[in-house]
Residue frames as qw, qx, qy, qz and C-alpha x, y, z in Angstrom:
[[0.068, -0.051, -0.661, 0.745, 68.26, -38.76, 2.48],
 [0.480, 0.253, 0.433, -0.719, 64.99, -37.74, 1.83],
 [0.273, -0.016, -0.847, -0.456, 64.44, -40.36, -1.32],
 [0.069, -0.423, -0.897, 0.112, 61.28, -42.13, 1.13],
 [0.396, 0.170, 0.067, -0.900, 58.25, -39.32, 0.06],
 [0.379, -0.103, -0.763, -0.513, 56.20, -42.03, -1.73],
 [0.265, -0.643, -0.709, 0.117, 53.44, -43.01, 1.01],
 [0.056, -0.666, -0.323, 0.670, 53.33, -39.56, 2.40],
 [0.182, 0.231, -0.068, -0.953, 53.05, -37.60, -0.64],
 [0.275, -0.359, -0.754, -0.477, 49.95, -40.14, -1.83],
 [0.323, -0.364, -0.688, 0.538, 48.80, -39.16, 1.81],
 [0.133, -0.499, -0.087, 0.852, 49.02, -35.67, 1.07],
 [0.160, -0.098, -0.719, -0.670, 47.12, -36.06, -2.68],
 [0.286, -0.362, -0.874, -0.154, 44.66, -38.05, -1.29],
 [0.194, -0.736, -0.457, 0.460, 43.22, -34.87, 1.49],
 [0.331, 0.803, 0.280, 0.409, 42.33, -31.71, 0.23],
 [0.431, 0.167, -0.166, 0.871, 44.59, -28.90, 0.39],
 [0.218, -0.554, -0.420, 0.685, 44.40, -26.04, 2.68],
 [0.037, -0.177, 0.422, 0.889, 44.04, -23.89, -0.57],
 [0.299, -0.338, -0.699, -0.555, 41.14, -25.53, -2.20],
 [0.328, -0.614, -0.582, 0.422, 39.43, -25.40, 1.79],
 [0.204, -0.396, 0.023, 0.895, 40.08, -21.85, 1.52],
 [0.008, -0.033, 0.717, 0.696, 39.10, -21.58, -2.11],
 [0.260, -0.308, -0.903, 0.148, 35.68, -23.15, -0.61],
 [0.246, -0.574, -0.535, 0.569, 35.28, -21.19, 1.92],
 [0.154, -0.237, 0.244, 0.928, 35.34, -17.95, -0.11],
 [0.122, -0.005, -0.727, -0.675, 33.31, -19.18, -2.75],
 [0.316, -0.603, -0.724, 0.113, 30.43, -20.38, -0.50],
 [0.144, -0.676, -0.395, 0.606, 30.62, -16.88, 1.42],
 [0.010, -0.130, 0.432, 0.892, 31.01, -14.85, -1.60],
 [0.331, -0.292, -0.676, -0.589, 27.43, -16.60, -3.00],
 [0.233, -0.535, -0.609, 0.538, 25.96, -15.83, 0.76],
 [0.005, -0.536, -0.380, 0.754, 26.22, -12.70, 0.80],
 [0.207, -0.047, -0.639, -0.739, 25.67, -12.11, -3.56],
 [0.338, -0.421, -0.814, -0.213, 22.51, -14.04, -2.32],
 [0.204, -0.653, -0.500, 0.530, 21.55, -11.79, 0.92],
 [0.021, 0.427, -0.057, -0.902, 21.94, -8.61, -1.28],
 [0.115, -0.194, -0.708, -0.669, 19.88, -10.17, -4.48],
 [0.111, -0.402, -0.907, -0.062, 17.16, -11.46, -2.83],
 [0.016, -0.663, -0.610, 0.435, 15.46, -8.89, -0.87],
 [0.015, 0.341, -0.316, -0.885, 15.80, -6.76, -3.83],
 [0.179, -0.001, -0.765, -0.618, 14.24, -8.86, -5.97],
 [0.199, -0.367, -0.799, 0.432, 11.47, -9.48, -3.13],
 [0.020, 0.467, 0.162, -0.869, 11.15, -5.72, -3.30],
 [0.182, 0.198, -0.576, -0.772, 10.78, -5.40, -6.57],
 [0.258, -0.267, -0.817, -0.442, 7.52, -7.76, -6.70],
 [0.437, -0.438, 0.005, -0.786, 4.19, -6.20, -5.61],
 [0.159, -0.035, 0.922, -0.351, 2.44, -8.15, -2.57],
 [0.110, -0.415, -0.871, -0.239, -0.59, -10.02, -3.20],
 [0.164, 0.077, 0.402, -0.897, -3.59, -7.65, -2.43],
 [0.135, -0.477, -0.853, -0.162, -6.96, -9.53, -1.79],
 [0.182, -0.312, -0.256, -0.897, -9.64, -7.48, -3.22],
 [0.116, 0.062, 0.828, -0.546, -12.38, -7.28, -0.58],
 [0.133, -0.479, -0.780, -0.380, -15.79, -8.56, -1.26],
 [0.060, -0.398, -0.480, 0.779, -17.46, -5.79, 0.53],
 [0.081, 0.553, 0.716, 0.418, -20.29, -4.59, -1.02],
 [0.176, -0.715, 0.017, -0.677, -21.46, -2.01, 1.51],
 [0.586, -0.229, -0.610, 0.483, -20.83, -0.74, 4.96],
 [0.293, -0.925, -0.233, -0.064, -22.23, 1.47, 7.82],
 [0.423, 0.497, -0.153, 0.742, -19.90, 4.40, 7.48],
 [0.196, 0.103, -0.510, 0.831, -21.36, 6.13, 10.36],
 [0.010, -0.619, -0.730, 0.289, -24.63, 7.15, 12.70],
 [0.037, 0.774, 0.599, 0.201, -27.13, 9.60, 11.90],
 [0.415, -0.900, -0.134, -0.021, -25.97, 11.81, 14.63],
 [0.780, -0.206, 0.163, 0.568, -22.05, 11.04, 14.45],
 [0.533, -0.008, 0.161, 0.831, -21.74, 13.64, 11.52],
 [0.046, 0.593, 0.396, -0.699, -22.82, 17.56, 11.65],
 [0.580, 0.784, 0.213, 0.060, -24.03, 19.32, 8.64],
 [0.708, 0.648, -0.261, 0.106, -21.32, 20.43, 6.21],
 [0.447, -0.508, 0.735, -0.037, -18.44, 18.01, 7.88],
 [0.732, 0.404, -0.486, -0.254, -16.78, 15.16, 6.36],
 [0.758, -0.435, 0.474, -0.106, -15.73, 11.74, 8.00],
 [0.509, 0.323, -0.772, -0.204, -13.26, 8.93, 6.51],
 [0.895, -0.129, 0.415, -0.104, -14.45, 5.41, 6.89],
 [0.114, -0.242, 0.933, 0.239, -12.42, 2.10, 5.91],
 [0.745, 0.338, 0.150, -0.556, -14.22, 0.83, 2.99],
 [0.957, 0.141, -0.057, 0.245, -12.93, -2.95, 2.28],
 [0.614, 0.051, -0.036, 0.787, -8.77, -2.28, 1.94],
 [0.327, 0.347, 0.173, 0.862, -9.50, 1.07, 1.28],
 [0.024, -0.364, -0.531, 0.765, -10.71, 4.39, 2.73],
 [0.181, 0.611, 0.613, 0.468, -13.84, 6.36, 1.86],
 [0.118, 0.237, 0.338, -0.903, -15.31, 9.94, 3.17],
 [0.049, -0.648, -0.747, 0.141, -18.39, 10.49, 4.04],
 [0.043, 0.106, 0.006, 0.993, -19.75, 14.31, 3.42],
 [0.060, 0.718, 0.692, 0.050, -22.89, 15.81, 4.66],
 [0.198, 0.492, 0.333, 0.780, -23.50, 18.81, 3.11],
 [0.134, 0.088, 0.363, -0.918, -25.01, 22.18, 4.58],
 [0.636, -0.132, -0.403, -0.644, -28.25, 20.79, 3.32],
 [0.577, -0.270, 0.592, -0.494, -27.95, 17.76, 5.38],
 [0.906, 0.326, -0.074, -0.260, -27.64, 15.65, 2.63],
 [0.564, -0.465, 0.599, 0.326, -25.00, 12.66, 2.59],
 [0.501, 0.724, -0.412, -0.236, -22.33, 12.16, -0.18],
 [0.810, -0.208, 0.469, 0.285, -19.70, 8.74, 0.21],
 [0.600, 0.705, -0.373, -0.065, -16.34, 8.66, -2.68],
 [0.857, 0.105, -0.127, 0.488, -13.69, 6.83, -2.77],
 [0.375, -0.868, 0.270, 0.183, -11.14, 8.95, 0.04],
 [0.722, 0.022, 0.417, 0.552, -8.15, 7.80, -2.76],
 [0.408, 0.740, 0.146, -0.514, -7.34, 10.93, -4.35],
 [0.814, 0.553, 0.167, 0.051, -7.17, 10.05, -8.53],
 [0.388, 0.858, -0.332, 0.063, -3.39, 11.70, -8.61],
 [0.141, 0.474, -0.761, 0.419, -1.14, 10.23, -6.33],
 [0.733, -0.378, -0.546, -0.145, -3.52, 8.38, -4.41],
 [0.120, 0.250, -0.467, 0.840, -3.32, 10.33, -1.39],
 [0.223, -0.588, -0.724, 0.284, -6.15, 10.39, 1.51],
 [0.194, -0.431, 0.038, -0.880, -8.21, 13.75, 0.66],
 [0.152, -0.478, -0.713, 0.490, -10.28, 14.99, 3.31],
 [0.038, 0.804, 0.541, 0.244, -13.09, 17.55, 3.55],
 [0.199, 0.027, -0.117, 0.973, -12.50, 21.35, 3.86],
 [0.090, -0.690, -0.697, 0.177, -15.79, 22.84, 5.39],
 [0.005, 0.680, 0.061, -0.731, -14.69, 26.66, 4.76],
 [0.094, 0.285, -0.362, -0.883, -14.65, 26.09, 1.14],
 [0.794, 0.243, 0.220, -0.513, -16.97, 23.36, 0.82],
 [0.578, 0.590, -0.530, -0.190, -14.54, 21.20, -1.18],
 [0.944, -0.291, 0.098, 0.117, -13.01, 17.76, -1.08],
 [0.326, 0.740, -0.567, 0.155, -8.87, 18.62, -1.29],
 [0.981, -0.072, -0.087, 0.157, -5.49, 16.82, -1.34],
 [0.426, -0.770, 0.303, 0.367, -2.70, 17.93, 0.98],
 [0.758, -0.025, 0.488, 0.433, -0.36, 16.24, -1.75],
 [0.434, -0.043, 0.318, 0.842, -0.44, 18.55, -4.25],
 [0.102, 0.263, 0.056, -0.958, -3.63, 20.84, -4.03],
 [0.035, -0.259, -0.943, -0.207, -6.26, 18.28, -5.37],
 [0.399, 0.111, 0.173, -0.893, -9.70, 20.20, -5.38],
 [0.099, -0.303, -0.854, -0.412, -12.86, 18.29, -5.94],
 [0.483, -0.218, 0.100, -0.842, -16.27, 19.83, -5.80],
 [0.424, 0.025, 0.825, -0.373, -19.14, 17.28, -3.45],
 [0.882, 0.423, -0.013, -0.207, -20.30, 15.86, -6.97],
 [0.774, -0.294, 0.488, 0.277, -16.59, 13.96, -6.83],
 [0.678, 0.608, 0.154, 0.383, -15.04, 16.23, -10.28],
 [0.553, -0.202, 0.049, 0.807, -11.90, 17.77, -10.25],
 [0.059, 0.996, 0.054, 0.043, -12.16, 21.44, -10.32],
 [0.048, -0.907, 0.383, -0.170, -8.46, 22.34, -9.55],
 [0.609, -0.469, 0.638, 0.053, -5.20, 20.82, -8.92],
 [0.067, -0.416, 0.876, 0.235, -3.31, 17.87, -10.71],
 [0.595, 0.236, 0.736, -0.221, -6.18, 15.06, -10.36],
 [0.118, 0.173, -0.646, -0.734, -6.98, 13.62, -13.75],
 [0.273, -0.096, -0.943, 0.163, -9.85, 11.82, -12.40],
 [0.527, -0.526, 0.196, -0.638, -13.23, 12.62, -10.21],
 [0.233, -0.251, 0.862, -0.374, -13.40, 10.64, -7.31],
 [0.164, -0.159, -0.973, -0.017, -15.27, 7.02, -6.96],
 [0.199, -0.303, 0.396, -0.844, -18.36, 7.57, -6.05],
 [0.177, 0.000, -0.980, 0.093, -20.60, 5.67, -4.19],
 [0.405, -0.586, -0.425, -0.558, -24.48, 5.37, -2.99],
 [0.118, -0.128, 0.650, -0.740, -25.86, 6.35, 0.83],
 [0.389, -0.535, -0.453, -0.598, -28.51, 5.30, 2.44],
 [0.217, -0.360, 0.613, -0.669, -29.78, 5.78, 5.93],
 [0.606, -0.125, -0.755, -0.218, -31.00, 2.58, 7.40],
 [0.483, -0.825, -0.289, 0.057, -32.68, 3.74, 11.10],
 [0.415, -0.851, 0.112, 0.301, -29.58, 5.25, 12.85],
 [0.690, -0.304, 0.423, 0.503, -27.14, 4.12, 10.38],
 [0.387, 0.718, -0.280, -0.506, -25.63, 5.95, 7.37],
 [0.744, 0.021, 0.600, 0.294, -24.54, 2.68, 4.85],
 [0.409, 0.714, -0.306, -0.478, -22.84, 3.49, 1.72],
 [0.801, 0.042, 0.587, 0.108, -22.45, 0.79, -0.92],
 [0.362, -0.143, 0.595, 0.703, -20.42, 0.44, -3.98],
 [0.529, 0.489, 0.078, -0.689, -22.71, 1.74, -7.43]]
């Protein structure tokens, strides 16, 4: 009674099975999502290009902008600097990176010091560590005053 399978099961050879479709389907979404969870790791994991700026020097600020012993940050190329003018009235410029953690110090006018919230960084306004973690003094850099402007340029 059922002897006549020969065309239909070569029919049924000849199209993949609902299994191997299946089988497929798995296997393709399995290496999706393996592939959505690798990638932006591995993405992570590599630094991003960072194009060094050709900056050479730049007018940090006016003449009049900062009082005696006050400090300003300027953006020097990628990076920040501070400006200091001293209770003399003389200007200072470092690198505003501080040498432990690279953190953004700023200027403390009651003690006279450049510190870093991060972890108690102390530099004195000749850019050496006195105190704190920093292994490092700070970058420092040259001022001049050019009529109203203050320009500080790499050394």
């Amino acid at each position: 009674m059922l002897q006549d399978k020969g065309p239909k099961s070569e029919h049924v050879d000849a199209q993949p099975s609902r299994r191997s479709f299946l089988d497929y389907l798995l296997g393709t979404s399995a290496m999706a999502t393996l592939g959505a969870i690798v990638y932006p790791i591995f993405r992570f994991m590599q630094p991003p290009q960072i194009v060094e700026s050709s900056e050479n020097s730049v007018v940090a600020a006016k003449l009049n902008e900062i009082s005696a012993n006050a400090g300003k940050i300027f953006k020097f190329g990628n990076k920040p600097g501070i400006l200091v003018r001293t209770a003399g009235g003389e200007f200072k410029a470092f690198s505003a990176v501080c040498t432990h953690l690279e953190c953004i110090v700023q200027y403390r006018p009651e003690t006279k010091q450049i510190w870093c919230a991060c972890h108690n960084g102390q530099y004195n306004l000749s850019g050496q560590n006195i105190g704190g973690p920093p292994p490092r003094p700070l970058e420092e850099f040259k001022v001049n005053t050019r009529g109203d402007d203050v320009v500080v340029t790499r050394s």
